[in-house]
N, C-alpha and C positions, 0 to 999 in steps of 0.2 A: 527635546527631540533626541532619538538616540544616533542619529544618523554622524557617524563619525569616519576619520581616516581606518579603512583594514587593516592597513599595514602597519598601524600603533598596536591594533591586537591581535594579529594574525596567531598569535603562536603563545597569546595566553592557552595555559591546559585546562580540559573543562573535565570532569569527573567520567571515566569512560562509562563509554557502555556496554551495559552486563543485563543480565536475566532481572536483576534487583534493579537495574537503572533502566527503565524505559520511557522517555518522556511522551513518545504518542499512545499512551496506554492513558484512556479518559478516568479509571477510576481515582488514581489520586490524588487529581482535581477535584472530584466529588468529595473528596473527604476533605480537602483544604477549606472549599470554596462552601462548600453545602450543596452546591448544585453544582449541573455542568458549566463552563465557563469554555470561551474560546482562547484556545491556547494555541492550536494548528492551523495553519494557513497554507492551502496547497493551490500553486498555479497552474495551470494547463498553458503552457508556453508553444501548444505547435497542433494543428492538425494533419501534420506530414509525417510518414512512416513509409522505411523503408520493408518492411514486410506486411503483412496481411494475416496474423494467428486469425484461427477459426475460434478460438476462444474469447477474442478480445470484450474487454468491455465498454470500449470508446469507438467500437472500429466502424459504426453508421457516421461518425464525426471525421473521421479521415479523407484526404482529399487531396489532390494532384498540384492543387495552387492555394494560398492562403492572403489573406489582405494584410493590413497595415495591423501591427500591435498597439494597444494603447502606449499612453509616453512612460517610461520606466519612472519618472518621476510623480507621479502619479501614484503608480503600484508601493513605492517606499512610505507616501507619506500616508498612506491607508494603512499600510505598519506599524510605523510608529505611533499610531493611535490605537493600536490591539494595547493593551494596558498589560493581559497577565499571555500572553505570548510566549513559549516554548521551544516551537519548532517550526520548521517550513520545508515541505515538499515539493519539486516539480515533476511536473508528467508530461503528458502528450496524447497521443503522436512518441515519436520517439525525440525527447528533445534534444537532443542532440546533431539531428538531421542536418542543419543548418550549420555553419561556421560562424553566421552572423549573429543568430540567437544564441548561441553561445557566447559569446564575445560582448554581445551590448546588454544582454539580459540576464542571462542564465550565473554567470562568472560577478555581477555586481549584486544580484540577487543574495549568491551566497555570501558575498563580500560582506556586505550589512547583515549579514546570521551573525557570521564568524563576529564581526566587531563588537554586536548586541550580547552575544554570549548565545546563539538558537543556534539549537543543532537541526540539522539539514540533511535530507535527504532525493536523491536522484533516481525517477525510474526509466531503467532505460534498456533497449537490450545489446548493448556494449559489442556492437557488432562492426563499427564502424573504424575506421585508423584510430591508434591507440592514440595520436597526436591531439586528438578532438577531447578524447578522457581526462591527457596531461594538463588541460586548459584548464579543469574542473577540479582535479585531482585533489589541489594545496587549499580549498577551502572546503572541502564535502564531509562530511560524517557519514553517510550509509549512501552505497552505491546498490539499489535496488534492482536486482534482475528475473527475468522468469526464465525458469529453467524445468521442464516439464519431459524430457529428453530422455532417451536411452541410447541414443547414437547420431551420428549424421541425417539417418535415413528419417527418423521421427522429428527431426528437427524441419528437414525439407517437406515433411507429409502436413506438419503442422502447423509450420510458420509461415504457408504460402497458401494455404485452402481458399484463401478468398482473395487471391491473387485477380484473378480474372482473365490471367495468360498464362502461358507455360513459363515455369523461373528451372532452368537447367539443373543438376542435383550437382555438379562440378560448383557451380555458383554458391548454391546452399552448405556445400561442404565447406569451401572457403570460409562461408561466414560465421558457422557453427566454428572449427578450430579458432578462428578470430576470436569470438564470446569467448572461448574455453582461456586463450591466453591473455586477453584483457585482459579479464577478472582475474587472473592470477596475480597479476603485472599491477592490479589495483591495490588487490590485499598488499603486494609487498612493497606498494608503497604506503602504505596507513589506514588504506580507508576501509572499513567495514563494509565488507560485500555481503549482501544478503541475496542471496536465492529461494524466491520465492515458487514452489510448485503447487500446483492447484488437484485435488484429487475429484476427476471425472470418470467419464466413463472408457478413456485412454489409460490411465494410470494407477487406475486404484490398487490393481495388484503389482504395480510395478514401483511402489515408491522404496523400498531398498536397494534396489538398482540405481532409482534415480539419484535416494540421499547419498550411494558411497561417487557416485560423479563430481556432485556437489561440494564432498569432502576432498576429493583431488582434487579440483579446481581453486581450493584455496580457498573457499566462503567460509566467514566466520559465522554464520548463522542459515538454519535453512528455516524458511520460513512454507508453513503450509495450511493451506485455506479449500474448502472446499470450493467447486463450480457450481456456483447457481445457474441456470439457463435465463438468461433475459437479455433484450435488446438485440445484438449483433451476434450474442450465441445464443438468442433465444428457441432456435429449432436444432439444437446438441441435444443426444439423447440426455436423461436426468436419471442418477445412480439414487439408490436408496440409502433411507439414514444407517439400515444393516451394513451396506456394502461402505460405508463412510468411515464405519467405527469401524470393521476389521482393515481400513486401510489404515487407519492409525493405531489400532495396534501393532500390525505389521514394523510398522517404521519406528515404533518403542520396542521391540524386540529385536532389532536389528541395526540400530540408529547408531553412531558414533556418541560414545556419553559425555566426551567432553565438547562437542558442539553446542551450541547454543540453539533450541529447537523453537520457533513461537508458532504457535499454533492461534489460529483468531476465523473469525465467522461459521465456528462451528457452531453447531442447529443442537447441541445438546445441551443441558440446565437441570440444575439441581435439586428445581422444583417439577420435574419430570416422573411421570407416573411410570414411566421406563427404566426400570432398575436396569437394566444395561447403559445408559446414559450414562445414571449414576455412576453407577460402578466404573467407566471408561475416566469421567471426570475427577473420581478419586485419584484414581491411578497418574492422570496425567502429573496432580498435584504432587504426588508423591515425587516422581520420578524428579532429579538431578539435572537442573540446563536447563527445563523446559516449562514454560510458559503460556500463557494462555491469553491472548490481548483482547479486551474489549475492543467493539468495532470503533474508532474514533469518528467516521462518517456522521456528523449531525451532531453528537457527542459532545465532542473537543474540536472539531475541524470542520471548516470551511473550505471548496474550492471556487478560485479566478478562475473565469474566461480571460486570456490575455487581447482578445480580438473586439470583444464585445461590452467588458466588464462586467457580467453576470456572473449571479452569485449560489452555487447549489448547494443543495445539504448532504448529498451524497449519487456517488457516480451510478449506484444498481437499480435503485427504487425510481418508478415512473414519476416524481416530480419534478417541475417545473422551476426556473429561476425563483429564487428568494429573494431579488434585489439585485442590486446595479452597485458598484464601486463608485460610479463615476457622480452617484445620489446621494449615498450616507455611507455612513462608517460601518466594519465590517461586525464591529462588537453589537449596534444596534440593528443589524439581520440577525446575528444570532439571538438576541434575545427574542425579538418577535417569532422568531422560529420553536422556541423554548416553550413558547405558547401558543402553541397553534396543536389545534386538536390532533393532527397524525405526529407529531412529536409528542405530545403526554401520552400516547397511547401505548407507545413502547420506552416512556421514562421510566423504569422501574429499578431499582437498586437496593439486591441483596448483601446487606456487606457479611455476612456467614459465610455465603458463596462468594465471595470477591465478587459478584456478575452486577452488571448492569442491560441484564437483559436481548433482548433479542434485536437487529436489525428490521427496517422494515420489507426486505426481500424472505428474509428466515421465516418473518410469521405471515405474512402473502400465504407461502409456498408449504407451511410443515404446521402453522400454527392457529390458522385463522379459527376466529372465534374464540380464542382463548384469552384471558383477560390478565397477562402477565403482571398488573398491579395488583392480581389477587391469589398468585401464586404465593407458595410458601417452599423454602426447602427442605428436602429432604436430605439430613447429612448424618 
């Protein structure tokens, strides 16, 4: 069992991370392992949030009161049985909400990363006293935030749309300056803040704007994904793959070049009969910092219900639990997963392209009917 004191390894150094080091990127597993292998383990520790994004993608799961969690001892020893284990994420809700899930859960969680040697990351939107942060701070690797802003005013427009009450803009200004000096106050204390912005139909022309915010703010890395419409944004209007690619070229011509850029769930491939795909996807390659993540969703990573012990393959696609924690181990969900007809249908793995293919929301939405195991690239 790997389950040891933290504080014997608190402050071993683990190889940082950079564009070349990214442990939630499922391809390098494929190349190790031959297939995909679970490496990623992500919890859902909360369905309480203190705001309401109209974008969200957990926000029909949000809720005013929440039950008991399963025993944390429970959650560790279902880890210590992942064999080729990596990493571990927590989410929500905002997990942070709490002082108590912080404190019994969230802070021991990372304790057992940090000790194992798993790097760990947090998504949250760093809104709250920065004392809640300090609790998390000494064991975190990547502080995960969304940042989709171009001022106060877009923050209050967008981070409250499904409020269901009036939330005052005096309040939302508060909270927004809060985000801005957390995440300051994080990076300088260690942790890799990553900002993540989504390109919709709010921001596609507005991501230079939002990267150089992101660059004051102190984020060591912006990370940008596009918006699918489904679930709790499923009635957001939906931009085109045109209007997708000129946002990201946008933000390559104007991007800070020593940032750290990951770009993931983009709908474009290089076995694409769309020479503009192609040609975007070259470029991405080319360019200095920037990156391009396989989706890890189903891939390399697993998410816990902490409430239910349910086991999903990913948070966008309409399926259904894959299992219970509280049944079997979480390496034997993924493998039966690995073989289940809507997972071979999107296993497909170009190593020319470094790609492992499409998501199951990407080909729903842009791809269907197409038989990505009989694609070829075009490079």
């Amino acid at each position: 069992m790997y389950r040891m004191n933290p504080e014997l390894t608190l402050h071993q150094p683990l190889p940082p991370l950079t564009p070349d080091n990214d442990p939630w990127e499922p391809l390098e597993n494929l190349k190790r392992f031959g297939r995909h292998a679970l490496t990623s383990v992500e919890f859902t520790v909360t369905n309480l949030c203190n705001m309401r994004c109209e974008h969200c993608a957990v926000g029909d799961t949000l809720t005013m009161r929440e039950g008991d969690k399963l025993p944390l001892s429970l959650l560790l020893s279902r880890l210590d049985e992942v064999e080729q284990l990596q990493t571990i994420s927590i989410t929500g809700g905002e997990p942070s909400y709490s002082e108590r899930t912080v404190r019994e859960y969230i802070v021991p969680i990372l304790q057992y990363a940090r000790s194992r040697g798993i790097r760990s990351q947090l998504n949250s939107n760093v809104t709250l006293d920065y004392s809640r942060y300090e609790l998390i701070a000494p064991y975190l690797d990547v502080m995960h935030i969304s940042f989709n802003y171009t001022s106060a005013d877009d923050f209050h427009e967008v981070g409250f749309a499904r409020s269901g009450h009036s939330v005052p803009r005096t309040a939302a200004v508060r909270m927004y300056e809060r985000m801005i000096d957390n995440a300051r106050r994080l990076s300088e204390a260690g942790v890799l803040v990553s900002a993540e912005s989504m390109i919709n139909f709010r921001t596609h022309r507005r991501m230079p704007e939002i990267h150089r915010l992101i660059k004051e703010m102190g984020c060591a890395r912006h990370e940008v994904h596009p918006m699918y419409p489904s679930a709790w944004a499923g009635n957001l209007p939906a931009i085109s793959k045109e209007e997708m690619r000129l946002a990201v070229a946008d933000l390559l011509d104007t991007r800070d070049p020593e940032m750290w850029m990951l770009f993931g769930t983009l709908p474009f491939y290089s076995c694409s009969s769309d020479v503009a795909d192609r040609e975007l996807l070259a470029r991405l390659k080319r360019e200095p910092r920037v990156t391009v993540r396989n989706d890890p969703d189903g891939r390399n990573r697993l998410n816990v219900n902490l409430f239910t012990g349910e086991v999903f393959v990913t948070d966008f696609s309409d399926i259904p639990a894959f299992g219970n924690i509280e049944e079997e181990r979480l390496d034997d969900v993924f493998s039966r997963w690995l073989d289940h007809p809507l997972s071979r249908s999107v296993n497909c793995h170009c190593p020319a392209a470094a790609c492992c293919g499409p998501n199951l929301l990407v080909k729903q939405m842009y791809y269907e009917g197409v038989d990505f195991l009989k694609q070829r690239a075009v490079l």
